[in-house]
C-alpha positions as CSV (number, residue, x, y, z in Angstrom):
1,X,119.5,67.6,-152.1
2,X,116.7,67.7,-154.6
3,X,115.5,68.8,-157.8
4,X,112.2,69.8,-156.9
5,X,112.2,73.4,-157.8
6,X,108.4,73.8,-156.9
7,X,109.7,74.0,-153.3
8,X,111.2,77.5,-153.6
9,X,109.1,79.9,-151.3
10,X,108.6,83.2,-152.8
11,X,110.0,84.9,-150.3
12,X,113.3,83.2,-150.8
13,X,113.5,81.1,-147.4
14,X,115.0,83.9,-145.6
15,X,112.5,83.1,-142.6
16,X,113.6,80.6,-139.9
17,X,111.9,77.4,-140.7
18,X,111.0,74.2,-138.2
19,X,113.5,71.1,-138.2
20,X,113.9,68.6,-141.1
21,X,112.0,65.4,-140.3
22,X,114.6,63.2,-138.2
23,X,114.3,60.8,-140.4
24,X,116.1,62.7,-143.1
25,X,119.3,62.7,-141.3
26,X,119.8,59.0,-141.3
27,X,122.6,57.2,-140.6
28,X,123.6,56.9,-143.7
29,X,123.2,60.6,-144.6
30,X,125.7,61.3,-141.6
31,X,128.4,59.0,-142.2
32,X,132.1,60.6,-141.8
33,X,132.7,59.5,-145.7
34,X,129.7,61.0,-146.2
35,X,129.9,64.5,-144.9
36,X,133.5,64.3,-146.2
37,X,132.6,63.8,-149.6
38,X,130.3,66.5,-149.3
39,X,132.9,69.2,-147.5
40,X,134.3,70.4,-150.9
41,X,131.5,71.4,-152.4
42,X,130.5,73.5,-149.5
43,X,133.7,75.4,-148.9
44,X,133.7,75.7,-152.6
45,X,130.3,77.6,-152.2
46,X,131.5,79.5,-149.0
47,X,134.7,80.2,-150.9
48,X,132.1,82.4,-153.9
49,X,129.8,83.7,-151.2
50,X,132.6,85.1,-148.9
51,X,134.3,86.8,-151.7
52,X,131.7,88.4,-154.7
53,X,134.8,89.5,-156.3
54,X,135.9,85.8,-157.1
55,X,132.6,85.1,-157.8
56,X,132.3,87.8,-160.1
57,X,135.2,86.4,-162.2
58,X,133.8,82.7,-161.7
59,X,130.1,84.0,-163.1
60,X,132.1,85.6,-166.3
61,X,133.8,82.3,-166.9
62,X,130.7,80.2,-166.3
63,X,128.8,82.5,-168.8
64,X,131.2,83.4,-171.5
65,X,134.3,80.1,-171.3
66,X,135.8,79.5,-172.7
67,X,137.8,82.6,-172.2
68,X,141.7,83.8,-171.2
69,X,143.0,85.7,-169.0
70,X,143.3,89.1,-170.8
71,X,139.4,89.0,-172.2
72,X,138.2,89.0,-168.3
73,X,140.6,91.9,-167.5
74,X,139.1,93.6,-170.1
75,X,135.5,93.1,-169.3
76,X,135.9,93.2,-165.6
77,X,138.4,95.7,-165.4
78,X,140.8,94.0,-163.3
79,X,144.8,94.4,-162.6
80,X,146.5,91.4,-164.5
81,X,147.7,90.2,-161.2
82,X,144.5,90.2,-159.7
83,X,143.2,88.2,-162.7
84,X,145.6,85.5,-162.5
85,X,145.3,85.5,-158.7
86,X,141.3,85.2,-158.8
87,X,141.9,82.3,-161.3
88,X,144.4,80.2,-159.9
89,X,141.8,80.3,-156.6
90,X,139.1,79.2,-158.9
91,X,141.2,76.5,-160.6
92,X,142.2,75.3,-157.1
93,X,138.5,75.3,-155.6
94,X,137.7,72.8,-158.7
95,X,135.4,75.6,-160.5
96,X,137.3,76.8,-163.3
97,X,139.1,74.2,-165.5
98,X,142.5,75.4,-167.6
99,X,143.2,74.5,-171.1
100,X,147.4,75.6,-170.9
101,X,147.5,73.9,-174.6
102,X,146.3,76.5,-176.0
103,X,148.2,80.1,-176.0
104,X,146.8,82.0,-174.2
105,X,145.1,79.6,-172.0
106,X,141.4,79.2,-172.1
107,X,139.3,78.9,-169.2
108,X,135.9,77.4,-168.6
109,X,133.1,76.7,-165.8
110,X,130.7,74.8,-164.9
111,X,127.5,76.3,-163.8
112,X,126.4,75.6,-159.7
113,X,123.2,74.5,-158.6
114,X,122.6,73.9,-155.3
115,X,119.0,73.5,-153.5
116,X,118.4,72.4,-150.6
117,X,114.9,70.6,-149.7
118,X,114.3,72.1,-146.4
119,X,116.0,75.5,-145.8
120,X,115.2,75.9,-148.4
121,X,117.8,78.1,-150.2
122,X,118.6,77.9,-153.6
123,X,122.4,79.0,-155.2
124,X,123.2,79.4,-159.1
125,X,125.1,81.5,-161.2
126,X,122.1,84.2,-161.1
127,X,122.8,84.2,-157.8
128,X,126.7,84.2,-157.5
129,X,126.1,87.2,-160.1
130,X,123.7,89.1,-157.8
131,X,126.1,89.0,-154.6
132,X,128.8,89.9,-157.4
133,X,127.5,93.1,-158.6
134,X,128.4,94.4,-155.0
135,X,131.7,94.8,-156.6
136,X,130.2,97.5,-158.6
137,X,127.0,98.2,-158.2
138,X,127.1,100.9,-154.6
139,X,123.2,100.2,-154.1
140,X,123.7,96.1,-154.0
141,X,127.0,96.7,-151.9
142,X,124.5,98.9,-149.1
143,X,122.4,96.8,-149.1
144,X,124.8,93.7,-148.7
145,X,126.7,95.2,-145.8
146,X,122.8,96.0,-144.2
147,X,121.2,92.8,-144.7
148,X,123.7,89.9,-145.8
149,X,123.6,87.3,-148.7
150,X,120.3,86.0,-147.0
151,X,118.1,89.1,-147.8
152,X,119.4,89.9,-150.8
153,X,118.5,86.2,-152.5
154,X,114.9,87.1,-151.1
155,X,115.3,90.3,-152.5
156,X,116.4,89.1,-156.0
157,X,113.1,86.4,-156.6
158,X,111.5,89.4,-155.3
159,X,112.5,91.3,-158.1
160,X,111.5,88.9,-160.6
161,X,108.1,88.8,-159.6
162,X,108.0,92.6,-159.6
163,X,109.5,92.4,-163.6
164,X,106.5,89.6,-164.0
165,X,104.3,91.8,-162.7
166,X,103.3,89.4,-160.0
167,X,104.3,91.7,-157.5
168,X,105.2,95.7,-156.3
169,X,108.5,97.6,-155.0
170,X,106.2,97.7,-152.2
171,X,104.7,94.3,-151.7
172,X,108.4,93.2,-152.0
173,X,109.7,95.4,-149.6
174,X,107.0,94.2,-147.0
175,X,107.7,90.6,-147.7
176,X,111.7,91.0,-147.1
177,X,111.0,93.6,-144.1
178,X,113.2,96.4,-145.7
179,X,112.4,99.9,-146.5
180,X,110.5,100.7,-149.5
181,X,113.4,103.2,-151.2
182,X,115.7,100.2,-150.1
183,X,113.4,97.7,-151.8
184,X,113.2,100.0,-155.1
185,X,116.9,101.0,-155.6
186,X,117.8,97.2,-154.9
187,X,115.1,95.6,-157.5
188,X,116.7,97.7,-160.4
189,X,120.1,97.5,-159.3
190,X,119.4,93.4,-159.7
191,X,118.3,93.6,-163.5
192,X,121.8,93.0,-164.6
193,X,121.9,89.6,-163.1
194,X,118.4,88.6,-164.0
195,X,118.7,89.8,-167.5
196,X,122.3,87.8,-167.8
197,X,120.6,84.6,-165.8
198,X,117.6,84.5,-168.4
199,X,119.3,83.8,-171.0
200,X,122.9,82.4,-169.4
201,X,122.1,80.7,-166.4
202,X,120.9,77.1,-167.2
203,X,119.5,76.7,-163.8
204,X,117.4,80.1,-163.8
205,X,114.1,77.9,-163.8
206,X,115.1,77.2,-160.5
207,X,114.9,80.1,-158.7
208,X,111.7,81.1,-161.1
209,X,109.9,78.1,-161.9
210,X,106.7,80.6,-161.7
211,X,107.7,83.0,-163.8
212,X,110.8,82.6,-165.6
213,X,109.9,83.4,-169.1
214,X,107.2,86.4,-167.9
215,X,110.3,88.9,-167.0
216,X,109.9,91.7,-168.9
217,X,113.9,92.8,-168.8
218,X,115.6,94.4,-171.3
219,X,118.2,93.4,-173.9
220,X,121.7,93.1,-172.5
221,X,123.2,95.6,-174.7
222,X,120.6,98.0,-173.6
223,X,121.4,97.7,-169.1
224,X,124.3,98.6,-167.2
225,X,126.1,96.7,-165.4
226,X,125.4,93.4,-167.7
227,X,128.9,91.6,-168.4
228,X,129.5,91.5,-172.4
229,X,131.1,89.2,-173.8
230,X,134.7,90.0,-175.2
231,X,134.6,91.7,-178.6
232,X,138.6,90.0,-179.0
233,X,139.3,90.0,-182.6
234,X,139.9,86.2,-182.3
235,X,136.9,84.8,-180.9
């Protein structure tokens, strides 16, 4: 792990890459404690990236907790079932924490970050919002079930350096290896989670550390698809 953003390739490490120096996987680094330390945290990211609809709820929590219940059944429109049911798996998976003082509960999470130094592949909430908008969004869910998660993180830092004007719809759709249409419809369906990252996700630099604050995206009132945030008469 490392916080050395600089190492994010622009095309979003979707190519297959040479080995990690041996001497990164140490005996240390592969001790059975270790790696079982470790083993929550990844099936907690499997866990979001095998199922955008539990990220999508997760990625609502992280940017608008705390929240309850009925406010994300509201803004995602979700059964009241399927809310609780999403939740509990979140609270379980250690990404969602429950306040049951409080009536009706409120719910907050903790924003993920996770880069790795020599894949390299980065995962935040921008992210986790980008595979979610499959849920919604039939463009992102094409080109999900065409290309998988791996493409369509190139695809997003793709479409960020298109908004910085840093790059074209066709330039990006060389440097993923899709078609050009595919490229196009896929960069504008992705606004939603860029313009929700920029200003929600506090690891966005991360995935931009080029271009972050050159976007030029719209207002969140003014996009589709954008989660609000409740307009409850209490908060």
């Amino acid at each position: 792990m490392t916080s050395d953003h600089d190492r994010v390739r622009p095309d979003g490490g979707i190519d297959a890459l040479d080995p990690p120096p041996t001497d990164v996987m140490d005996e240390e680094t592969l001790k059975p404690e270790t790696l079982a330390q470790n083993a929550p945290r990844l099936e907690t990211v499997v866990q979001l990236l095998n199922h955008p609809a539990l990220a999508r709820v997760y990625v609502y929590v992280c940017y608008w907790g705390p929240v309850a219940p009925p406010e994300i059944m509201e803004a995602l429109d979700l059964s009241k079932s399927t809310t609780y049911e999403y939740v509990d798996r979140l609270v379980d998976l250690d990404l969602v924490e429950r306040d049951d003082s409080t009536r009706p509960q409120q719910l907050t999470a903790d924003p993920i970050l996770i880069v790795e130094q020599y894949v390299p592949i980065v995962i935040t909430p921008t992210v986790l919002h980008a595979l979610a908008l499959q849920e919604v969004d039939e463009d992102v869910a094409y080109f999900m079930d065409r290309y998988g998660i791996g493409k369509l993180i190139a695809a997003l830092r793709g479409a960020g350096l298109h908004f910085a004007g840093k790059t074209t719809q066709r330039m990006v759709a060389t440097d993923i290896d899709v078609r050009e249409t595919e490229a196009m419809m896929l960069i504008y369906a992705l606004k939603p989670a860029l313009a929700v990252g920029r200003d929600h996700d506090p690891f966005f630099e991360y995935l931009f550390p080029d271009v972050h604050d050159e976007m030029d995206l719209p207002d969140l009132d003014e996009i589709s698809g954008a989660p609000a945030h409740s307009s409850y008469p209490d908060r």
